[in-house]
C-alpha positions as CSV (number, residue, x, y, z in Angstrom):
1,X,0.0,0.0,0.0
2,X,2.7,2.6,0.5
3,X,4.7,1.9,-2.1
4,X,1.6,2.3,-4.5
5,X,0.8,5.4,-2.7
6,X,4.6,6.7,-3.2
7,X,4.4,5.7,-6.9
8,X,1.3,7.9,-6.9
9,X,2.6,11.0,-5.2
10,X,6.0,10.6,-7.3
11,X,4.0,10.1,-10.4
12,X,1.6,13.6,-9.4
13,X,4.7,15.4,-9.2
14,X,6.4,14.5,-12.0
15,X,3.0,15.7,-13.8
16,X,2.8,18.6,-12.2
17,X,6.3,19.9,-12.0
18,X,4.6,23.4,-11.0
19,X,3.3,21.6,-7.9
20,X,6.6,20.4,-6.4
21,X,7.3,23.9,-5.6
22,X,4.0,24.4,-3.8
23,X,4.3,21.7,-2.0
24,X,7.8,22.4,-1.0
25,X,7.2,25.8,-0.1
């Protein structure tokens, strides 16, 4: 479960580049 749910998140950011940031911030 949390490595589906890593692969998610990692695959959200790498479509959303402009996100990272964001969430970063």
């Amino acid at each position: 479960i949390l490595a589906e749910l890593l692969s998610t998140f990692r695959l959200y950011l790498w479509d959303n580049n402009t996100h990272v940031v964001h969430l970063q911030s």
